[in-house]
Every structure is written in structure tokens, then in C-alpha cells.
C-alpha positions as CSV (number, residue, x, y, z in Angstrom):
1,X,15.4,-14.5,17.9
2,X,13.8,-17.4,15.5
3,X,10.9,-15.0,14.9
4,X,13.5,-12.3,13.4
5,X,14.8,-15.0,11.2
6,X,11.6,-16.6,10.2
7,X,10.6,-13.0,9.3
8,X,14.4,-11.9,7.4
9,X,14.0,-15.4,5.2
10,X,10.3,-14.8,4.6
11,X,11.3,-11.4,2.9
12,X,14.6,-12.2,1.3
13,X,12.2,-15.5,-0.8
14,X,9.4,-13.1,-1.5
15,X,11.2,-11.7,-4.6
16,X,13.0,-14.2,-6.1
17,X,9.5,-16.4,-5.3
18,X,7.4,-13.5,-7.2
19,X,9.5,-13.9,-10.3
20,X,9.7,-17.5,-10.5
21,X,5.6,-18.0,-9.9
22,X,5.2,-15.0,-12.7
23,X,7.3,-17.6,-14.6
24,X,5.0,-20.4,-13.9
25,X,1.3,-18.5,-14.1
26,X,-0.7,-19.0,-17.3
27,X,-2.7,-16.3,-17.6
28,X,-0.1,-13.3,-17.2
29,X,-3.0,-10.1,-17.6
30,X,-2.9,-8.4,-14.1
31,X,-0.4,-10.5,-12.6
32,X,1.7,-7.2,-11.3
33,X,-1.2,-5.2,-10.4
34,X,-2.6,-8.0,-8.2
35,X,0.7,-8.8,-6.4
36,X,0.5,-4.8,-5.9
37,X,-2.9,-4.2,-4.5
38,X,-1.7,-7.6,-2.2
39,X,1.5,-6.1,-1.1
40,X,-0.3,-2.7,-0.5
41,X,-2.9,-4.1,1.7
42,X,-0.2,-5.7,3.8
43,X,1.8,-2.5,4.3
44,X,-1.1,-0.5,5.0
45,X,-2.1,-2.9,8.0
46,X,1.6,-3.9,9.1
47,X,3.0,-0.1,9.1
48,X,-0.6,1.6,10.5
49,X,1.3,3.3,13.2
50,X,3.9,4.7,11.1
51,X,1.5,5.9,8.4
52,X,-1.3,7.2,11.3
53,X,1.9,9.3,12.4
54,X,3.1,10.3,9.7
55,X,0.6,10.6,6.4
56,X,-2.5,12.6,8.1
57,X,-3.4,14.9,10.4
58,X,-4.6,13.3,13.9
59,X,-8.3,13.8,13.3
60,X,-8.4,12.0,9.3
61,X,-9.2,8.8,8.5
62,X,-6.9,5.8,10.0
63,X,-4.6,3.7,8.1
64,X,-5.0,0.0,8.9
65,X,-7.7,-1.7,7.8
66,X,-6.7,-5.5,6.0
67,X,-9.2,-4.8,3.2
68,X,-7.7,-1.6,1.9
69,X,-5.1,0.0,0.5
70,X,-2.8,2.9,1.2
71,X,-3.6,4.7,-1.8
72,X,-7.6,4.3,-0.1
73,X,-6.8,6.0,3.1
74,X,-4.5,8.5,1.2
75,X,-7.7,9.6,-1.3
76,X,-10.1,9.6,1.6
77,X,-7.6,11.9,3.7
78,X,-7.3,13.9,0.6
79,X,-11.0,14.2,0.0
80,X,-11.1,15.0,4.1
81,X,-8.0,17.6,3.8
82,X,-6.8,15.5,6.6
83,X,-3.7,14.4,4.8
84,X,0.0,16.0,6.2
85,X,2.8,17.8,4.0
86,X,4.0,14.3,4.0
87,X,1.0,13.0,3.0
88,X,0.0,15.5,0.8
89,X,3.3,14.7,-1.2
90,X,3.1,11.1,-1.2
91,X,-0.6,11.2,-2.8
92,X,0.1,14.2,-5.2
93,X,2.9,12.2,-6.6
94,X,0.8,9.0,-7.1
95,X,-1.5,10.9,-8.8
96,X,0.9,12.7,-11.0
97,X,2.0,8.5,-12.0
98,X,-1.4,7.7,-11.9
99,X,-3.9,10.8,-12.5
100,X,-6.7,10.9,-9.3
101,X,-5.0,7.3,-8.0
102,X,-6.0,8.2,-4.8
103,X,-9.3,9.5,-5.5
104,X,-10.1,6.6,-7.9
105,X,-8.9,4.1,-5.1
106,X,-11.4,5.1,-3.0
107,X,-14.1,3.5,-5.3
108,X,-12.1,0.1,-5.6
């Protein structure tokens, strides 16, 4: 039961946390899009099983990896044609915000 609330506190501080360092950091320029590629990297390793299930196809490439992001393993799947409907959608509207996100993830 202490892990639970260890883990509820650690999430409920990570915002309020964010905002306040942003507050504090010096040199601003790619503040967000750092914190993003961090939090991506996390959710691609901590939700692998949900995203293997339910993003590609059960031959494409797996989600998981520490060192990459979701946005990765979605343009490599797409690349593939490994990706799902869900996946498919998921990546075409990332690239729609972003044009070839996924695509141009792969090379970062």
C-alpha cells in the first residue's frame, strides 16, 4: 500500500514541480520539448505492454526500449506497415500536428 502512495504523490508533484523549475531555469529555449521527449521515453518503457497490444500488429517492432520514444516505435511500425487501426491513427494524427513526426523520430 506505501508503494501506491509513494507512486499517487510522485505524480500529483510532477506538475506543479515542472512549472515551478520552468520558473527557476535560466536558459528557457527547449525547456518543454526536453521535459517531452523525457516524459515520452518513460511512457513508452512503463506502458510497453499496453502499447505492444494495442499500437501494432504482433509481428512490428516492440515498444519499450528506455532510450526511445513512442513517436520512434510508431514511425518504425509505420515504415514496417506493422502499425494497428489504433496505431495507424495515433501516428497519422502526430503527423498531421507535426508533419512525418514519426518518420522524422526515427532519426533522433
Amino acid at each position: 500500500m506505501i508503494n501506491f502512495i509513494l507512486f499517487i504523490v510522485a505524480y500529483l508533484l510532477y506538475l506543479p514541480l515542472s512549472l515551478w523549475n520552468f520558473c527557476l531555469v535560466g536558459d528557457k529555449k527547449g525547456y518543454f520539448r526536453s521535459s517531452a521527449i523525457t516524459i515520452d521515453k518513460l511512457a513508452n518503457r512503463e506502458f510497453r505492454t499496453l502499447w505492444n497490444k494495442l499500437l501494432k500488429v504482433e509481428s512490428g517492432y516492440k515498444f519499450g526500449s528506455e532510450n526511445e520514444t513512442i513517436s520512434s516505435v510508431l514511425g518504425k511500425n509505420q515504415r514496417d506497415g506493422t502499425l494497428s487501426k489504433a496505431g495507424n491513427k495515433l501516428a497519422s494524427f502526430l503527423d498531421w500536428l507535426d508533419k512525418e513526426h514519426c518518420k522524422n523520430s526515427i532519426e533522433n
